[in-house]
LUMBA-560226 format. One record per residue (C-alpha): x, y, z; residue in three letters. Coordinates in steps of 0.25 Angstrom, whole numbers, padded with zeros to 4 digits, always signed. Each point is the difference from the previous one (the first is absolute). Layout:
<sites>
XYZALA/...
</sites>
This chain:
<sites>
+0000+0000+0000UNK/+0004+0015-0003UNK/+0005+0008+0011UNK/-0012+0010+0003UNK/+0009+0011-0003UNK/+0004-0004-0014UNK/-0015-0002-0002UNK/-0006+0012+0002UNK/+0010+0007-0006UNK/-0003-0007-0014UNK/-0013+0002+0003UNK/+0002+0014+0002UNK/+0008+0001-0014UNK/-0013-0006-0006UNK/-0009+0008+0005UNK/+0010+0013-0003UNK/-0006-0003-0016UNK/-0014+0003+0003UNK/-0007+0008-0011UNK/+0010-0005-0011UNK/-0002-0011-0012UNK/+0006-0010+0006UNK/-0004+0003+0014UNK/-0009-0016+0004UNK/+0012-0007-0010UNK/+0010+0006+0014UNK/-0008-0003+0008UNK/-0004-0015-0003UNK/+0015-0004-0002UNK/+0004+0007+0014UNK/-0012-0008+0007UNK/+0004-0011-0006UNK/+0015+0001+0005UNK/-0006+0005+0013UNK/-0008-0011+0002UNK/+0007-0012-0008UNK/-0013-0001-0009UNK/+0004-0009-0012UNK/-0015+0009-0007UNK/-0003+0013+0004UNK/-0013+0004-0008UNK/-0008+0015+0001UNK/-0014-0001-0006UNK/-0010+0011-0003UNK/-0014-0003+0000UNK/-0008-0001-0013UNK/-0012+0008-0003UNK/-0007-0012+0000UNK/+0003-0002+0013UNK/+0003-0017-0002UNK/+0014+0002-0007UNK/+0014+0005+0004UNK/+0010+0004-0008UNK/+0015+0001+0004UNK/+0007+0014+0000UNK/+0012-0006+0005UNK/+0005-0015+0001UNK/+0012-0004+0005UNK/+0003-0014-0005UNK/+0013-0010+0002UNK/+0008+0012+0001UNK/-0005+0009-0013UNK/-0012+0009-0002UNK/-0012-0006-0007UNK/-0010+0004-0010UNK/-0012+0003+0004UNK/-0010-0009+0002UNK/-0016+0000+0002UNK/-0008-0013+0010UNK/-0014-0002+0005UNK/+0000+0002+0015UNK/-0011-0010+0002UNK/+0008-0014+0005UNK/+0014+0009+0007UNK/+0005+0003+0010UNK/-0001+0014-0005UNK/-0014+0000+0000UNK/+0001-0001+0018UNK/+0010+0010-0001UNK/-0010+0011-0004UNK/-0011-0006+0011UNK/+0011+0001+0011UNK/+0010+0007+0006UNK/+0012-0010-0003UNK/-0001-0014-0007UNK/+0013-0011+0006UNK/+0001-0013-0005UNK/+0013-0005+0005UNK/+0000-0012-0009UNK/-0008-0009-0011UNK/-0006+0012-0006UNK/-0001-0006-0013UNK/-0009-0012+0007UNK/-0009+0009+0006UNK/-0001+0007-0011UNK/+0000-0009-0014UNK/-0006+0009-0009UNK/+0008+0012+0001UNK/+0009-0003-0013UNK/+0011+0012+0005UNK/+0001-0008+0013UNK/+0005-0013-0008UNK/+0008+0007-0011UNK/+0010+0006+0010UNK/+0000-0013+0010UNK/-0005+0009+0012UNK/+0000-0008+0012UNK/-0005+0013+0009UNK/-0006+0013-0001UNK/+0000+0012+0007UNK/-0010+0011-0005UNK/-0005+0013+0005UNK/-0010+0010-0005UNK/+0005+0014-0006UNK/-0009+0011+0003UNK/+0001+0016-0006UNK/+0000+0009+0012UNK/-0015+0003+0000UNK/-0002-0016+0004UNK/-0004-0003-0013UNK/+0005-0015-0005UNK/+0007-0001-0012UNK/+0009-0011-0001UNK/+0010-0009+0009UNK/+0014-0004+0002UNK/+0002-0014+0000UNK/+0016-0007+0004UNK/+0000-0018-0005UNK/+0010-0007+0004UNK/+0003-0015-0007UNK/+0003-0004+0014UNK/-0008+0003+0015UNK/+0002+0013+0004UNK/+0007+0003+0012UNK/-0002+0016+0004UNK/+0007+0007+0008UNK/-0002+0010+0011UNK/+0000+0013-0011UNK/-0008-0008-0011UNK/-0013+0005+0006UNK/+0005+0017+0001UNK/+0006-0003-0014UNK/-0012-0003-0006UNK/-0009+0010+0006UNK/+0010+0011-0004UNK/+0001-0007-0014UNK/-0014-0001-0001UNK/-0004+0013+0004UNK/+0009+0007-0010UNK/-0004-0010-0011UNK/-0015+0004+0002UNK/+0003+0017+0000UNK/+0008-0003-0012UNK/-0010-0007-0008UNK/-0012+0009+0005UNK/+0010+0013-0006UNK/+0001-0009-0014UNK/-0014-0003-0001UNK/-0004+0016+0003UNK/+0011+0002-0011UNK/-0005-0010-0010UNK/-0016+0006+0003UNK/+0007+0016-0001UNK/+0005-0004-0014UNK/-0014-0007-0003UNK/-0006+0012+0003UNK/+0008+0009-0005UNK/-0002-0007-0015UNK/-0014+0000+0001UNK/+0001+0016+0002UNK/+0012-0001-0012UNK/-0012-0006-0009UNK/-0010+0009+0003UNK/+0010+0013-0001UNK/+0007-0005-0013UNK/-0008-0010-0008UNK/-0013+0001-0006UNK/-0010-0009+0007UNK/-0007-0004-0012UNK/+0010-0002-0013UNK/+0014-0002+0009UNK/+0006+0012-0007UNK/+0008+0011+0006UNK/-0009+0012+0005UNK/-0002+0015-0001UNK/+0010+0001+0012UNK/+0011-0012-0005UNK/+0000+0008-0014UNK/+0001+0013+0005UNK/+0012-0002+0007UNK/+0007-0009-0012UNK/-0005+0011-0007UNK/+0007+0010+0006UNK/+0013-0007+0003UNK/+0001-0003-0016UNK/-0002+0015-0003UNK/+0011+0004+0009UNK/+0010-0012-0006UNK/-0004+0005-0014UNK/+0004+0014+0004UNK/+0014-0003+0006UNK/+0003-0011-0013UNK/-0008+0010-0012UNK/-0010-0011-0003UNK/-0014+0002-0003UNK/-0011-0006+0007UNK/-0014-0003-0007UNK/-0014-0001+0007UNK/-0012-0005-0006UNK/-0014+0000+0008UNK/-0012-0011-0005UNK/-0013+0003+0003UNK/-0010-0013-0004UNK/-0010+0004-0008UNK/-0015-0004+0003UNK/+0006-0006+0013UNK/-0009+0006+0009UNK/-0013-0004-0006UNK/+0005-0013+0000UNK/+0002+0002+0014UNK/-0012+0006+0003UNK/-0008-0009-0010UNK/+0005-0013+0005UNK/+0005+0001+0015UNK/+0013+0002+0005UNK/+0003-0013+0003UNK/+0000-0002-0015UNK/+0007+0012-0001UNK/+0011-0003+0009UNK/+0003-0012-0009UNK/+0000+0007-0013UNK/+0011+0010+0007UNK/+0008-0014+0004UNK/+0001-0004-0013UNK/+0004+0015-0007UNK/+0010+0002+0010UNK/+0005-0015-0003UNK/+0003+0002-0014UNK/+0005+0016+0000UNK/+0011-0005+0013UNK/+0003-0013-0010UNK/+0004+0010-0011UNK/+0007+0008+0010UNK/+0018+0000-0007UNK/+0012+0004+0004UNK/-0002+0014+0008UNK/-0015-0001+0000UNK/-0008+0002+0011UNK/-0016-0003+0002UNK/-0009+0004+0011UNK/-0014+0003+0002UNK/-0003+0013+0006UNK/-0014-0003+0004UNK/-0014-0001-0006UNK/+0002-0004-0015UNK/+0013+0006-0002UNK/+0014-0004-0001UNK/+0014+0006-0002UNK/+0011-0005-0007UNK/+0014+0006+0002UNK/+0010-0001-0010UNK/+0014+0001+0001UNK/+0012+0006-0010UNK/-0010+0001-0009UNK/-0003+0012-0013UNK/-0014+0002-0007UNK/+0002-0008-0009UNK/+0001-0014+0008UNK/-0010+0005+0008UNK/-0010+0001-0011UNK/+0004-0015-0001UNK/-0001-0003+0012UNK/-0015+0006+0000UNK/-0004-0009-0011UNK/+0007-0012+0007UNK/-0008+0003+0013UNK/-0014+0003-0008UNK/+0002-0012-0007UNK/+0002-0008+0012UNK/-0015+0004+0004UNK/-0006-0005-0015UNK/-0004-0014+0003UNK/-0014+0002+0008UNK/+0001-0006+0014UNK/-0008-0012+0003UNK/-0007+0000+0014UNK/-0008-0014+0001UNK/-0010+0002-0011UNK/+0002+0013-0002UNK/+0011+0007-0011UNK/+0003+0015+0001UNK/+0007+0008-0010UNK/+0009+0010+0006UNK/+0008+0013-0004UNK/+0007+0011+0005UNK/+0003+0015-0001UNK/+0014+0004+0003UNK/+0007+0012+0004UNK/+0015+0003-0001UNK/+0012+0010+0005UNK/+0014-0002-0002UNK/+0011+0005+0012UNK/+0006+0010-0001UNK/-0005+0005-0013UNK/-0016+0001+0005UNK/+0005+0003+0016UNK/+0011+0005+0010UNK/-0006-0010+0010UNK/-0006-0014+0004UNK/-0014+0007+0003UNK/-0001+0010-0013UNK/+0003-0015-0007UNK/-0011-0006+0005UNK/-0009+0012-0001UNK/+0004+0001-0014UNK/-0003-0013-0004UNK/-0014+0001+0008UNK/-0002+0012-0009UNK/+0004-0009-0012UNK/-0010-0008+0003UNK/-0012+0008+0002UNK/+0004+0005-0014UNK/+0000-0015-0006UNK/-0013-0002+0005UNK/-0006+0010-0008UNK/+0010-0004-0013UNK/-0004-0010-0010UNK/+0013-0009+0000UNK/-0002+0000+0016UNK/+0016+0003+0003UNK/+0005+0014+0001UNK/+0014+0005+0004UNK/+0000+0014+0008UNK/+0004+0010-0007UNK/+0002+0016+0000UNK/-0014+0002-0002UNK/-0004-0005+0014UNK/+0005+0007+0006UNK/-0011+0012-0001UNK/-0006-0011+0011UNK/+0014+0004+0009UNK/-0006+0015-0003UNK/-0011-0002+0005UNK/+0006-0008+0014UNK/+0009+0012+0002UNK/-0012+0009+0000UNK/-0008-0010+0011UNK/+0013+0002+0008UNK/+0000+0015+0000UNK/-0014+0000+0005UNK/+0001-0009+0009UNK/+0012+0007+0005UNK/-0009+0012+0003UNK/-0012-0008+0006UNK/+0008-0006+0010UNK/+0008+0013+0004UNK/-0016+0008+0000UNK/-0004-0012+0010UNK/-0011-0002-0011UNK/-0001-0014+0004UNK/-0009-0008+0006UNK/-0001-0014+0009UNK/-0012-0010-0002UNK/+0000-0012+0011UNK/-0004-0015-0002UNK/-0004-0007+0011UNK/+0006-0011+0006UNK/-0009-0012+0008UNK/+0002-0011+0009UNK/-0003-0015-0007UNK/-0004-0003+0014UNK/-0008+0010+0005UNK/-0005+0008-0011UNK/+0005+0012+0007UNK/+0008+0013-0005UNK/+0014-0003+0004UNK/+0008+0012-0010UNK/+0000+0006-0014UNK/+0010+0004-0010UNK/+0002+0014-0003UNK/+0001+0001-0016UNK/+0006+0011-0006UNK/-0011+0008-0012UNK/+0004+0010-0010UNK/-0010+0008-0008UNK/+0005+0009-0010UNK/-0007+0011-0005UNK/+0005-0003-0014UNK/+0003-0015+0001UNK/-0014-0004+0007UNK/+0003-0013+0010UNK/+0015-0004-0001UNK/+0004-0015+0004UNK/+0008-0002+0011UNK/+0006-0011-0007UNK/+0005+0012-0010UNK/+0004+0011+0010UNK/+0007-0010+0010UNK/+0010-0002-0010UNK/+0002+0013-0003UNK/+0003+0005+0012UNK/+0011-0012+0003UNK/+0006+0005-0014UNK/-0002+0015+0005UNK/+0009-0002+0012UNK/-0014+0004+0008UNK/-0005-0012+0005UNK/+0006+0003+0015UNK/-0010+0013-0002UNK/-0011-0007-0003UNK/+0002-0009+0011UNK/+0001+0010+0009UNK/-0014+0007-0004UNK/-0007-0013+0002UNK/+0005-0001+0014UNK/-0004+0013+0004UNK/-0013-0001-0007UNK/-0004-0013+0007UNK/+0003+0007+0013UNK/-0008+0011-0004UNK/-0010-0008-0004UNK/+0001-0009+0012UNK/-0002+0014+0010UNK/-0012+0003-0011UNK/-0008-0013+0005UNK/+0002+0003+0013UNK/-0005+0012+0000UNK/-0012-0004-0006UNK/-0002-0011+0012UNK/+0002-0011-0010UNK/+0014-0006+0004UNK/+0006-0009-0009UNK/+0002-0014+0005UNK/+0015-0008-0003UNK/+0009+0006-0007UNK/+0001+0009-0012UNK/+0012-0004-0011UNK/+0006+0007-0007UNK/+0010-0004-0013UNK/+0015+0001+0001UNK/+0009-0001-0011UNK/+0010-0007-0003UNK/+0009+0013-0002UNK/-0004+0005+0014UNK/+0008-0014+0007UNK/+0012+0005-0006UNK/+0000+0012+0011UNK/+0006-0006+0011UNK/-0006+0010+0009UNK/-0014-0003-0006UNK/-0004-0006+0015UNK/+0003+0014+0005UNK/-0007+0008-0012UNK/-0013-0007+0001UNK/+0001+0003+0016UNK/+0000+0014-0001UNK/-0011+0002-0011UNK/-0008-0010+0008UNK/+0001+0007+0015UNK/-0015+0005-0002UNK/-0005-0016+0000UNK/+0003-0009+0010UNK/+0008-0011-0009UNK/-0008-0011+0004UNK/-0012+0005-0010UNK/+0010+0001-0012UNK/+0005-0012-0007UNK/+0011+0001-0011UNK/-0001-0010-0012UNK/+0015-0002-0005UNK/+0002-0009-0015UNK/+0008-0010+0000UNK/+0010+0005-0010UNK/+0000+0012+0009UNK/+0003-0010+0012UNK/+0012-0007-0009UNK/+0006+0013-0005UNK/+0009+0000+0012UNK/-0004-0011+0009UNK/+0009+0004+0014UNK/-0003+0014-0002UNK/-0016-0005+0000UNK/+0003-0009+0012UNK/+0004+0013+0008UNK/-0012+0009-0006UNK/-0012-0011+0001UNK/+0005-0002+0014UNK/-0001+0016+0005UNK/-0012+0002-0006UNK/-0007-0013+0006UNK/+0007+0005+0014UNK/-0006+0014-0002UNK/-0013-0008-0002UNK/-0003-0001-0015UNK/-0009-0010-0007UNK/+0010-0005-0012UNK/-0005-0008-0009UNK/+0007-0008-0012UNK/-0008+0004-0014UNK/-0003-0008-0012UNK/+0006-0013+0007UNK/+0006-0010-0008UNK/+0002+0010-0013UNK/+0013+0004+0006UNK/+0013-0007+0005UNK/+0001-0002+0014UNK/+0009-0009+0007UNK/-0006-0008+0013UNK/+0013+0003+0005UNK/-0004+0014+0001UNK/-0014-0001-0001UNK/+0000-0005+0016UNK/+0011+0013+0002UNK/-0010+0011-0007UNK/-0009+0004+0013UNK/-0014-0001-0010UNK/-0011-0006+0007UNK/-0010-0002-0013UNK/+0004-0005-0014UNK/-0010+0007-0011UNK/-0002-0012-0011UNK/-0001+0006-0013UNK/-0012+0002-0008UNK/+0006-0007-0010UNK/-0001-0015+0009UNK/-0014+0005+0005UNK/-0007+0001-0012UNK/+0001-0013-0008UNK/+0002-0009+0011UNK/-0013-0005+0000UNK/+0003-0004-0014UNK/+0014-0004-0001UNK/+0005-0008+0011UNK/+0014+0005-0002UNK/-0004+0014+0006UNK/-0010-0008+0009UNK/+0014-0008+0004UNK/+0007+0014+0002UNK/-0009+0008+0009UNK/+0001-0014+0007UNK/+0013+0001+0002UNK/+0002+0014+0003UNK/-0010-0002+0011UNK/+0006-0012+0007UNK/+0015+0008+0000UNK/-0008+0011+0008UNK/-0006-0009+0008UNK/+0015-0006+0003UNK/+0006+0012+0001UNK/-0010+0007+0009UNK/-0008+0010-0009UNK/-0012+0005-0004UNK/-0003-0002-0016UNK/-0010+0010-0007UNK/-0005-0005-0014UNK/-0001+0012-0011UNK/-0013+0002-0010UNK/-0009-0011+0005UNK/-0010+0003-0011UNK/-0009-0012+0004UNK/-0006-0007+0013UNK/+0005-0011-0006UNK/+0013+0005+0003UNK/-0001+0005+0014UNK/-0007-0015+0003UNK/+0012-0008-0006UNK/+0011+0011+0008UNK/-0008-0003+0012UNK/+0001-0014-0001UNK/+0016+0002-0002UNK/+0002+0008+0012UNK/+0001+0014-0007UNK/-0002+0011+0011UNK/-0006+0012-0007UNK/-0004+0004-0015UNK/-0002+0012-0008UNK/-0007+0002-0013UNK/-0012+0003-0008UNK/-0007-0010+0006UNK/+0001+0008+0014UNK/+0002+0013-0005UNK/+0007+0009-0011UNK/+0010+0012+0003UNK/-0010+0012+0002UNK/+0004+0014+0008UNK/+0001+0003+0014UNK/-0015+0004+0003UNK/-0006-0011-0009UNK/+0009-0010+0008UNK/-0004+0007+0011UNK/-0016+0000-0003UNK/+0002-0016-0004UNK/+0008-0005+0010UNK/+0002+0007+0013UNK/
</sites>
C-alpha cells in the first residue's frame, strides 16, 4: 500500500487539472495508482437514464475508448441507488450479465456515485480490481475527494455543452433564415459590408443584384402560407445551387432575395442575372400542384453606383423598384435615379426642421397582460405630419435621422415628451399603469454616459414608470460598454426591454449579463405563427430562453385572438397589437384606456 502522504499528494496533482480537456483521464489514472485498481471507469448518466457512458477509463494501464452499457443487471445500477457499492470478491458471479465485468476479468468492484454541487446525480466513479480488493485506511477519503470533484467537473461540462446548445439555437434564429436555410437580412448585411471594405483596400468591384418573386404574394395569399413557405424552400434551393465562386445568396425577407457578387463588372453581372433567372424557369412542383415562377431584379455595381455598403443596397432597391415597372424586368441604377436621392435630401431637410420646431408628436400602444387582461404599459411612438409631406413613415424618417447624425435628438424628444405626457395623465387624475417605453437607438448605446443622460432628462419621472427598449444590434454594438449602461439604468430603476427579439445577434453569454427583464418577440414570428410552425417553433423558443433566464416576453402585433390564445398557452406574458389597441395620441389613450 502507498504511504498516505504520497497518496494524497497524486491526488492532489490530479485534482490541480480540473476545468481542463483531460482533467477525468488525470484523475482515473491517479486513482488507480492511488488505490492499485487494475480498471478505474468514470461514467456520465445518459439521458435515457438506463445507460452509462464512459468519460474516462482507465484499463490495463492505457486510457480506453469510450464505451456506452445498459445499467440494468450491474453493479452500476446499485451504485446510483446507494451511497457506496463493495464487493470485495466474485463480482463477475454475482453479476453474470454485466459484459464489462467479464471482458476486463473484474474480480471486485468498488463504485461511488458522482453528484454536481446542487446534489443532483450525474454519474459514478467506479475502481475493478482482477483480484479481492484489499482497501486501505485512506481509500474511503480518496474517494470522497475524488468523487466530489469528478461530479462539479461533469455538472461544469454539462452547463457547458447546454450553453453551446443554447447558444446555437440563438446563432440560428439570429443568422439563418428559419424557412429556406439561407443566410439573413443580418448575415448578408454584415458580408455585405465587409466585401465592400476588402473591395475598396484591393480596387475591386463588387456587384448587388436584388430578386423580387413575382406574383408570389397572391400565391401566398391564395394558397396558404404553408404552401408558400414551400414554394420559398425550393426557389431558395436552386438560386443557392447556382451560387459560383465569389457569390453570395441570401433572403432578406418576404419574397426577396440578395445576391452579392464578388470582382465582378457589368458585363458578368448581366450574365450572371440571366444565370439566376434561368434557374427559376422550371415551374416548381408542390404535391399536385406546379407553379410558374419569375423574378424582377434590380442591380448596383460598388464603387461605381455607391461610396458605401448602405448606398449599395439602396441603389440596388431602387433598381428594383424600377424593373418592376420595366418590360424585360431587370434594370441596372443608373444616373437617372437619382432625382429619387433629390427628392430623400429634400425629406431630410425638412425633417431637420420638424425636429428642431419640436413639431412632433408621440402616439402610445397599449400593452396588456395575457393573464389578467390588465394594462401593464405602452409604447411611446414617434409621429410626423408634415404640412407638405402629409403622414411620413417612421420607417422612412428613423432612418434619416441615423444617417443625419440626429437620432440621439430625436431620442431625446421622445424622453421628454413621454415624461410630459406621463405629468399630462396625472394631472387629469388618470395615472398611467406599468411602465411607458420609450425606443432607444442603436447610436445612442454607443455613448457610454447614456445611463447618466437619460437620468438627467428623466429626474421629473420616477424611473420606475419609464421602461427603455434597447435593439439587439444596438445591444451587440459594444457589448462590455452595454453590460455597464443596462446595468446603471436597471439600478436607477429602469424597465429595459430587448426589441424585436430573435431578428438580431445576441449571444446568451451576454444575454444573462444585459440587466433586461422582458424580451419584445418581433412582429415578424408573431404573425405567421399560427400558420408556419417554424415562427410558431421561434416564438416558442424565444419564450422558453425567457423563461430560463428569468424574464418577461411581450409579443409585438398580435392581430388576432388566435394569437394572443396560442402565446397564452406558451407562457407569453404580455401583448401589444391591433387586436388590443393601435397607436393613438395621448387623450385618445387616455379616453380609451385610463
Amino acid at each position: 500500500m502507498m504511504a498516505p502522504e504520497d497518496a494524497f499528494r497524486l491526488l492532489a496533482d490530479a485534482l490541480g487539472k480540473a476545468g481542463t480537456p483531460h482533467a477525468f483521464d488525470h484523475l482515473v489514472e491517479r486513482v488507480a495508482t492511488i488505490l492499485d485498481g487494475d480498471h478505474v471507469l468514470i461514467g456520465k448518466v445518459l439521458a435515457d437514464g438506463a445507460s452509462i457512458q464512459t468519460i474516462a477509463f482507465w484499463s490495463r494501464g492505457a486510457l480506453q475508448p469510450p464505451v456506452v452499457y445498459p445499467l440494468a443487471g450491474t453493479p452500476c445500477e446499485h451504485v446510483l441507488n446507494d451511497q457506496v457499492c463493495d464487493y470485495a470478491d466474485s463480482v463477475t458471479q454475482r453479476f453474470p450479465e454485466d459484459n464489462l465485468l467479464k471482458e476486463v476479468g473484474a474480480e471486485s468492484y468498488l463504485g461511488v456515485p458522482l453528484h454536481a454541487p446542487d446534489g443532483q446525480l450525474v454519474g459514478l466513479l467506479a475502481v475493478l480490481c482482477n483480484r479481492p480488493l484489499t482497501q486501505s485506511d485512506y481509500a474511503p477519503e480518496v474517494l470522497r475527494i475524488a468523487a466530489a470533484q469528478a461530479g462539479a467537473e461533469m455538472a461544469r461540462r454539462m452547463e457547458e455543452e447546454m450553453r453551446r446548445s443554447r447558444d446555437h439555437r440563438i446563432e440560428q434564429l439570429i443568422y439563418w433564415d428559419s424557412v429556406t436555410g439561407l443566410p439573413n437580412r443580418r448575415y448578408f448585411t454584415e458580408r455585405l459590408e465587409e466585401a465592400c471594405g476588402l473591395a475598396r483596400l484591393q480596387g475591386h468591384s463588387l456587384g448587388l443584384l436584388y430578386f423580387d418573386l413575382q406574383r408570389f404574394r397572391q400565391i401566398n395569399d391564395t394558397q396558404g402560407h404553408e404552401l408558400g413557405d414551400r414554394l420559398l424552400f425550393d426557389i431558395a434551393g436552386r438560386l443557392g445551387a447556382q451560387a459560383a465562386s465569389g457569390e453570395f445568396v441570401a433572403r432578406l425577407g418576404s419574397d426577396e432575395f440578395m445576391v452579392l457578387l464578388t470582382r465582378t463588372d457589368p458585363v458578368a453581372m448581366a450574365h450572371a442575372i440571366e444565370r439566376y433567372r434561368n434557374s427559376l424557369s422550371p415551374p416548381v412542383q408542390i404535391a399536385d400542384r406546379s407553379f410558374t415562377m419569375a423574378a424582377s431584379v434590380g442591380a448596383a455595381l460598388f464603387p461605381r453606383d455607391a461610396e458605401n455598403p448602405r448606398s449599395l443596397f439602396q441603389h440596388a432597391s431602387i433598381a428594383l423598384n424600377h424593373a418592376k415597372r420595366a418590360d424585360s424586368r431587370t434594370c441596372f441604377f443608373n444616373a437617372l435615379m437619382a432625382d429619387e436621392l433629390r427628392q430623400r435630401e429634400r425629406l431630410q431637410v425638412r425633417f431637420s426642421d420638424t425636429l428642431n420646431h419640436g413639431q412632433l408628436s408621440l402616439h402610445f400602444q397599449p400593452q396588456f397582460s395575457l393573464a389578467s387582461g390588465r394594462l401593464i404599459g405602452a409604447e411611446a411612438l414617434c409621429r410626423w405630419h408634415d404640412e407638405v409631406l402629409g403622414q411620413v413613415s417612421p420607417a422612412i424618417f428613423i432612418p434619416l435621422a441615423e444617417e443625419q447624425g440626429l437620432i440621439r435628438q430625436l431620442g431625446d424628444w421622445v424622453l421628454d415628451a413621454a415624461c410630459s405626457q406621463l405629468h399630462h395623465w396625472d394631472a387629469q387624475g388618470k395615472p398611467f399603469p406599468g411602465r411607458l417605453c420609450v425606443n432607444v437607438s442603436a447610436q445612442q448605446m454607443d455613448d457610454p454616459g447614456l445611463a447618466e443622460h437619460v437620468l438627467r432628462l428623466a429626474t421629473r419621472v420616477p424611473p420606475g414608470r419609464l421602461g427603455l427598449e434597447l435593439t439587439e444590434s444596438g445591444l451587440m454594438r459594444n457589448p462590455e460598454q452595454t453590460v455597464s449602461i443596462t446595468q446603471a439604468l436597471s439600478d436607477a430603476g429602469f424597465g429595459l426591454a430587448i426589441d424585436d427579439f430573435g431578428t438580431g445577434y445576441s449571444s446568451l453569454t451576454y444575454l444573462k449579463r444585459f440587466a433586461a427583464d422582458t424580451l419584445k418577440i418581433d412582429m415578424s414570428f408573431v404573425q405567421d405563427m399560427l400558420k408556419s410552425s417554424h415562427d410558431h417553433a421561434i416564438v416558442a423558443t424565444i419564450i422558453a430562453i425567457a423563461k430560463t433566464l428569468g424574464m418577461d416576453t411581450i409579443a409585438e402585433g398580435v392581430e388576432a385572438a388566435g394569437q394572443a390564445e396560442a402565446l397564452r398557452d406558451l407562457g407569453c406574458t404580455g401583448v401589444q397589437g391591433y387586436h388590443y389597441g393601435r397607436p393613438v395620441d395621448g387623450d385618445a389613450f387616455a379616453a380609451l384606456w385610463l
